[in-house]
C-alpha positions in Angstrom: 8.8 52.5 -38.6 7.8 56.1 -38.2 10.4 57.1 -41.7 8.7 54.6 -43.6 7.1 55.4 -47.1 3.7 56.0 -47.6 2.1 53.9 -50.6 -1.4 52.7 -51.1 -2.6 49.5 -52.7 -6.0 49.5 -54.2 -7.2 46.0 -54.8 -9.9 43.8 -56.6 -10.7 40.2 -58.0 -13.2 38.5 -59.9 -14.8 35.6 -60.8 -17.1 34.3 -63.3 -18.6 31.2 -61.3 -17.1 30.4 -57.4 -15.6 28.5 -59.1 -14.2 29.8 -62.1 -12.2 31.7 -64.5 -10.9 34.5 -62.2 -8.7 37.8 -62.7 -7.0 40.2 -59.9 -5.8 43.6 -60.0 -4.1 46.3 -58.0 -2.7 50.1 -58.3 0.3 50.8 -56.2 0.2 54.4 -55.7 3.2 56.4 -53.9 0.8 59.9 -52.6 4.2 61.6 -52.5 5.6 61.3 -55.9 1.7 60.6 -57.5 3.7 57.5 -59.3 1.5 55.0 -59.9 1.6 51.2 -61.0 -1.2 49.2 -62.3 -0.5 45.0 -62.0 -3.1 42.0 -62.7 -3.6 38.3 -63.6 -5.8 35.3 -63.4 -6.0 31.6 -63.5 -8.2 29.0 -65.7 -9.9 27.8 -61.7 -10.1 29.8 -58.9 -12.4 31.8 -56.3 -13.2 35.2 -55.5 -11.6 34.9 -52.5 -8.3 33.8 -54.1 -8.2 36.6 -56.5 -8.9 39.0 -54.0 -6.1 37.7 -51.6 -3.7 37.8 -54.4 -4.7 41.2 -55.6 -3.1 42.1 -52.0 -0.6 39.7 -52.4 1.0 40.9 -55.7 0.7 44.2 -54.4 2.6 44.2 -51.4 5.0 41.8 -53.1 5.7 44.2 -55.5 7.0 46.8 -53.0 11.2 47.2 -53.1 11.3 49.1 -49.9 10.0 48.4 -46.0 6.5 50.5 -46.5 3.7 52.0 -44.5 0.9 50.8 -46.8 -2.8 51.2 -46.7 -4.7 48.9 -48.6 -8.0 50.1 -50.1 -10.0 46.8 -50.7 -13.9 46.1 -51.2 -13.0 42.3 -49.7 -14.1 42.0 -46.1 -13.0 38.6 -45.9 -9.2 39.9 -46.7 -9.5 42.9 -44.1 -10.9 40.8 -41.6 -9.2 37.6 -42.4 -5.9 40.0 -42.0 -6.7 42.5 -39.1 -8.4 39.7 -37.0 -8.4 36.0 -37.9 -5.1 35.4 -38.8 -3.5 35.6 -35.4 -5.7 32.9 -33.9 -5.2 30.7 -37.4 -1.7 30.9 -36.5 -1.4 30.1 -33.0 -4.4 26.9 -33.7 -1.9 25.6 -36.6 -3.7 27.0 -39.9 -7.2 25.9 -38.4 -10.7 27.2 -37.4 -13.5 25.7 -34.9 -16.3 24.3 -36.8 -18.9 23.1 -34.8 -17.1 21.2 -32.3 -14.2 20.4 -34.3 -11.0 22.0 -35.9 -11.1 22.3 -39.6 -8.4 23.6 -41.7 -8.9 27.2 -43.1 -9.6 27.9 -46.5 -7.0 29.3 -48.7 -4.1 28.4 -46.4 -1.6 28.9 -48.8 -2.5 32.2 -49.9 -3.3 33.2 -46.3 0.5 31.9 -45.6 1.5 34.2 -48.5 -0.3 37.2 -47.1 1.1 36.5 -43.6 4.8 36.8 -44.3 4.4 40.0 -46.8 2.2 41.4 -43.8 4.8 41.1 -41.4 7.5 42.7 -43.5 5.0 46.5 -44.4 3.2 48.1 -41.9 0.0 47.6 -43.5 -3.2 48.5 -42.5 -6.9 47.6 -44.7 -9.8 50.3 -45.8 -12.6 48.5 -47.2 -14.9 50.3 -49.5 -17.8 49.4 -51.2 -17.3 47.5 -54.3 -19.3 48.6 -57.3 -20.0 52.0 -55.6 -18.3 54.6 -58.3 -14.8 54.2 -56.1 -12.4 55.2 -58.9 -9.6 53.0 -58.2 -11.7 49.9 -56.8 -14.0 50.2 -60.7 -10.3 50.3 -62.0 -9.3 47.3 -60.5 -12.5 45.7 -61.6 -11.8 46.3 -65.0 -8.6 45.2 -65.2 -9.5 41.9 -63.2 -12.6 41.4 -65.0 -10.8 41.6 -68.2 -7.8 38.8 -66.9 -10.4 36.5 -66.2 -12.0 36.6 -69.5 -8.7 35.9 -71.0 -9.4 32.3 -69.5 -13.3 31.7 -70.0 -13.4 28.9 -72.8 
């Protein structure tokens, strides 16, 4: 995978209410041609946590080529949930210790998503601070702040 092209993702969702009317966005950017891509949508009910896994979602689905990708997110939760947690979700069937019982994780479908697209790039997460002046992360925002206002009633 050392030939592969570079491209970065940069990522957001949002959410008016947890939940609610929810947008997501993401630029694809390939550093060696300086192309870029912007992509969003929402849905009527949803989480912040949804929008922000299919920000990465519709990103990397997106690609038409094998990548090395880097994906610039302000979701810790996605990061995490992809660098760490989903290897042991796997191998315990889609669940997570609660207590002292297994509970199935949240977002399983999505997660599922993520998982195959994951295993097809090379893809490795920055996280950034959201609402910190991050040019591409404020992007994002806007453009997933403005999908989910196309659903508020």
């Amino acid at each position: 995978m050392t030939d592969l092209p570079n491209i970065t993702i940069f990522t957001d969702g949002a959410c008016s209410g947890n939940p609610g009317p929810g947008g997501w966005a993401c630029i694809l950017r390939h550093p060696a041609t300086g192309t870029e891509k912007e992509l969003s949508g929402g849905a009527a009910e949803t989480t912040n946590n949804q929008m922000e896994l299919q920000a990465v979602i519709s990103g990397l689905a997106a690609l038409k080529k094998i990548a090395k990708v880097q994906v610039v997110t302000d979701s810790t939760y996605v990061a995490k949930g992809s660098q760490e947690w989903l290897r042991n979700w796997k191998r315990n069937d889609w669940k997570r210790k609660d207590g002292k019982k297994w509970v199935p994780i949240k977002n399983q479908e999505l997660w599922q998503e993520l998982d195959k697209l994951l295993q097809k790039h090379d893809v490795y997460f920055t996280v950034v601070k959201g609402h910190s002046g991050h040019p591409e992360n404020e992007r994002c925002d806007e453009l997933a702040v403005a999908e989910s206002e196309k659903y508020k009633r």
